[in-house]
C-alpha positions as semicolon CSV with decimal commas, in nm:
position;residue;x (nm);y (nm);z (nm)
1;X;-2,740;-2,813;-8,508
2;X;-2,418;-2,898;-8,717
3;X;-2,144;-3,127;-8,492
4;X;-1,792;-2,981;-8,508
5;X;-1,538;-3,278;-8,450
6;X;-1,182;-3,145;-8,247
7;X;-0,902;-3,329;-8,413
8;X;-0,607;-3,372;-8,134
9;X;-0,277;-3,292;-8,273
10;X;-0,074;-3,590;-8,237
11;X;0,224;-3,557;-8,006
12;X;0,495;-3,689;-8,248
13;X;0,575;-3,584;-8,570
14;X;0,561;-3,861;-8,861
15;X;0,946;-3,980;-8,930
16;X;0,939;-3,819;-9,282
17;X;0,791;-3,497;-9,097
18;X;1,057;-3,541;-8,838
19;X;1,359;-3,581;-9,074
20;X;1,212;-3,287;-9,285
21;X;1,250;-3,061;-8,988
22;X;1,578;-3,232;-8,867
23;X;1,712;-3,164;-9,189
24;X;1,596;-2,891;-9,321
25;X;1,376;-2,649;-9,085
26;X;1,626;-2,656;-8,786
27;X;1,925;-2,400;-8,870
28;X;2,234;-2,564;-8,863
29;X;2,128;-2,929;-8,899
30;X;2,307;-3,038;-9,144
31;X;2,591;-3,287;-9,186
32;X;2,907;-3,251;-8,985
33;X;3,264;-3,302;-9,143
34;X;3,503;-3,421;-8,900
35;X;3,862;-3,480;-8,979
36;X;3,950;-3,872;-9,034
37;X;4,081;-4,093;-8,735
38;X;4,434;-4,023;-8,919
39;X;4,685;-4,211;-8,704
40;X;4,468;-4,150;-8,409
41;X;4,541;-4,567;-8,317
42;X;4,901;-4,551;-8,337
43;X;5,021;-4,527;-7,984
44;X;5,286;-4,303;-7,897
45;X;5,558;-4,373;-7,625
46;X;5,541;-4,086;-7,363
47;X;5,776;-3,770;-7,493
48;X;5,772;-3,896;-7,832
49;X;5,604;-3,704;-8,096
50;X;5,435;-3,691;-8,428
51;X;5,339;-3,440;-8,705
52;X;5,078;-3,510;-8,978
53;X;4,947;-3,378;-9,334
54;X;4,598;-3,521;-9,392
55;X;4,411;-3,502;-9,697
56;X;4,026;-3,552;-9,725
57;X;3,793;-3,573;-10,004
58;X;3,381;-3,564;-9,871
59;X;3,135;-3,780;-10,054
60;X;2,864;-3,667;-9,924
61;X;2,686;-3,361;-9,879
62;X;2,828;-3,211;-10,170
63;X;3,144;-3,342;-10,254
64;X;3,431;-3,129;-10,123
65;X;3,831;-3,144;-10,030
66;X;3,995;-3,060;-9,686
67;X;4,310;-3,087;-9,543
68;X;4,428;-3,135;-9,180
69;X;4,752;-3,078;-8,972
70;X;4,805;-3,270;-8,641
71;X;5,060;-3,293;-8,375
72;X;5,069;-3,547;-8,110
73;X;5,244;-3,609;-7,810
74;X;5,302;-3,903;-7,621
75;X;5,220;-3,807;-7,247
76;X;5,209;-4,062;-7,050
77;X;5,218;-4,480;-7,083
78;X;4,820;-4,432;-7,083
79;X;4,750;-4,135;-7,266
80;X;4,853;-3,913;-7,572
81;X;4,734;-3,567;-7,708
82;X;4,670;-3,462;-8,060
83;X;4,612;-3,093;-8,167
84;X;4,433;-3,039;-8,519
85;X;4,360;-2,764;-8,747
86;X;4,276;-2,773;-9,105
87;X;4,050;-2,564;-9,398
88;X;3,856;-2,702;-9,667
89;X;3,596;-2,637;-9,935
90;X;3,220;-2,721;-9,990
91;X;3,017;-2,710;-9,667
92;X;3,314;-2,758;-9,453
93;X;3,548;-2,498;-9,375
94;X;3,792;-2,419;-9,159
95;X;3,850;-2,605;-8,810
96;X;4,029;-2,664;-8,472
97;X;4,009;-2,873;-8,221
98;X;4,183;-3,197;-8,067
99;X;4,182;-3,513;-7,918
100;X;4,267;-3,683;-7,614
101;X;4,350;-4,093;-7,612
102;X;4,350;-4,329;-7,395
103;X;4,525;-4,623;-7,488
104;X;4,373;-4,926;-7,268
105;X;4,513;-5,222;-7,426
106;X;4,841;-5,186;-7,594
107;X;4,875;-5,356;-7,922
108;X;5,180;-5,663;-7,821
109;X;5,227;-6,008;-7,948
110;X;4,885;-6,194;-7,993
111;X;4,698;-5,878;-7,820
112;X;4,557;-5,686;-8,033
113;X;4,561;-5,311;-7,927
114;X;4,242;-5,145;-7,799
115;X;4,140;-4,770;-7,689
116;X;3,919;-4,459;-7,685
117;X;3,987;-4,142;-7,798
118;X;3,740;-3,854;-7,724
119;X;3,774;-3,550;-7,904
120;X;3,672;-3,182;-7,972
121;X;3,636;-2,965;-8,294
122;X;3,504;-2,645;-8,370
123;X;3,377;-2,591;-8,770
124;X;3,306;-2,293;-8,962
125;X;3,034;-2,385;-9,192
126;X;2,935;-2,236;-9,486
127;X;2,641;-2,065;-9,525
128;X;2,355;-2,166;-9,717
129;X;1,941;-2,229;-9,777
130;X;1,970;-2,482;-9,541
131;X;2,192;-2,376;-9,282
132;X;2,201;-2,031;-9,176
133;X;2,460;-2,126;-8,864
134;X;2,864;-2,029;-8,903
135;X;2,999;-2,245;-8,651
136;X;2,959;-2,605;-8,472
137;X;3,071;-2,801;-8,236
138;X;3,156;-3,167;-8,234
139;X;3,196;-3,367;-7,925
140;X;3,295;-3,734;-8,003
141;X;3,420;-4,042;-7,844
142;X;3,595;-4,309;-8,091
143;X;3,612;-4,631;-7,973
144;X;3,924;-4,806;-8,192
145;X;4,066;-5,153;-8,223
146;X;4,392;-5,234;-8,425
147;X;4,694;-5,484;-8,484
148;X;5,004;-5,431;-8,649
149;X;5,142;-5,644;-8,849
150;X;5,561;-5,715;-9,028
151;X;5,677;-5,838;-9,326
152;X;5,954;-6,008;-9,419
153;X;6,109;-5,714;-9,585
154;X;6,037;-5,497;-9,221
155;X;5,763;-5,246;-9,318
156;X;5,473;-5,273;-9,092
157;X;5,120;-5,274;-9,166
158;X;4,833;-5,152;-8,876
159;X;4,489;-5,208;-8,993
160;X;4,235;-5,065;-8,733
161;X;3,845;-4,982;-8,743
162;X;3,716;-4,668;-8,586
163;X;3,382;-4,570;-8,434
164;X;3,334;-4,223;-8,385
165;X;3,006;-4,093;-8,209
166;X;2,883;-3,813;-7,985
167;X;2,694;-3,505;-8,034
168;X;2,705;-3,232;-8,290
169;X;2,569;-2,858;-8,136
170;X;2,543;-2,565;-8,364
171;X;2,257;-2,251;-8,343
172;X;2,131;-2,359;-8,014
173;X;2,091;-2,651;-8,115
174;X;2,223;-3,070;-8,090
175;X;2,230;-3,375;-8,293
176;X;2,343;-3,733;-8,237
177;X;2,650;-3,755;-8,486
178;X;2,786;-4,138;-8,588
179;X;3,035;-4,300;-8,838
180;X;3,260;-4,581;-8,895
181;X;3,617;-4,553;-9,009
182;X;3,853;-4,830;-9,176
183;X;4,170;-4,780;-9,267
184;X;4,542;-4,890;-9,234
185;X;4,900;-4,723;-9,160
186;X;5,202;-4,834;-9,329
187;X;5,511;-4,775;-9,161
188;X;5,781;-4,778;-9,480
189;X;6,097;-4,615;-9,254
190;X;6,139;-4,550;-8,908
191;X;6,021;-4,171;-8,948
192;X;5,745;-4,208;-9,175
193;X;5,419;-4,370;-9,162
194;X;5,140;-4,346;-9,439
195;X;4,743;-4,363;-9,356
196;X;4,508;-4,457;-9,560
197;X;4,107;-4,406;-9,449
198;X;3,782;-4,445;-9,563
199;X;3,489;-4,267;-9,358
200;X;3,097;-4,463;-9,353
201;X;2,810;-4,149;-9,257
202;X;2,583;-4,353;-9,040
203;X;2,375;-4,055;-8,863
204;X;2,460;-3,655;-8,954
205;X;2,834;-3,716;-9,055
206;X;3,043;-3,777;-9,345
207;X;3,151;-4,035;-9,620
208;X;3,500;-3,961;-9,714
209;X;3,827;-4,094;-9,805
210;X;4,140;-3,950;-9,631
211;X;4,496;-4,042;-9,604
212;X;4,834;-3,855;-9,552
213;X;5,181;-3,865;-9,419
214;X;5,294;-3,902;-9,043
215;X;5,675;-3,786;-8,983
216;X;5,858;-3,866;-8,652
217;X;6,134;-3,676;-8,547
């Protein structure tokens, strides 16, 4: 009598099976583009306000240009609001959404400053073999840390480093989304600041460089 052996299918996939699916097989799983950190850092005093041109070039994921207008408001000594909405080509499209910071140790003398801003966008996505999804939502928390420093002649400079993470959830279904943003704004006249940004994908995000103009009325 021939023996028939049962082979048990193992219970976890193998990690190049598992980023295969993750990548590939699951609609909507690909890369998300979220707009820069910007001036994000820069604290605003409450009622004072802020509008913003930024423009992005994506290095990965097929190489593609965006561009982003924000408006925030200073609310409170704690807390300031920034609305964004932008368009751009390659896999990311248009998208709205904004962010809500919380500025828990101002940036003063020796101090440097230190906050968190968490933050919601919505992305139209462009169809393709891959991705089969129109939309997707981005929920993020960015953890920040920045100083500012003046020259002689009076600009100021504000380097700061950025860690944005959270989840990504598009056709039913959700990713872990991470990346690390360094950049600096230059303050060259009391009503204009300029940013410049460069984006690290570390899981399902974006490499990009970014930068812009911030004008305060």
């Amino acid at each position: 009598m021939m023996m028939t052996k049962t082979i048990k299918t193992p219970k976890t996939l193998p990690l190049s099976g598992f980023l295969t699916l993750v990548l590939a097989g699951v609609p909507g799983f690909m890369n998300s583009a979220h707009a820069g950190v910007f001036t994000t850092p820069h604290f605003l005093a409450p009622g004072a306000s802020e509008f913003g041109v930024e423009p992005e070039i994506t290095l990965s994921n097929g190489a593609g240009i965006a561009a982003n207008l924000r408006y925030t408001y200073g609310l409170t000594d704690l807390n300031n609001f920034t609305a964004i909405v932008g368009t751009g080509s390659g896999p990311r499209q248009f998208r709205a959404g904004g962010n809500f910071t919380f500025d828990l140790f101002p940036d003063i003398e020796a101090q440097p400053g230190i906050g968190l801003a968490t933050q919601a966008l919505y992305y139209r996505l462009k169809p393709s073999e891959q991705v089969n999804v129109m939309g997707q939502l981005d929920l993020t928390a960015t953890p920040y840390i920045h100083k500012t420093f003046i020259n002689p002649d009076g600009t100021e400079i504000e380097p700061f480093l950025a860690i944005p993470f959270g989840l990504g959830f598009s056709g039913g279904q959700y990713k872990a989304i991470t990346s690390a943003a360094v950049g600096t704004i230059i303050k060259s006249s009391p009503n204009l600041r300029y940013v410049l940004e460069l984006g690290i994908n570390i899981n399902h995000s974006e490499s990009y460089v970014s930068g812009g103009i911030a004008f305060y009325p």
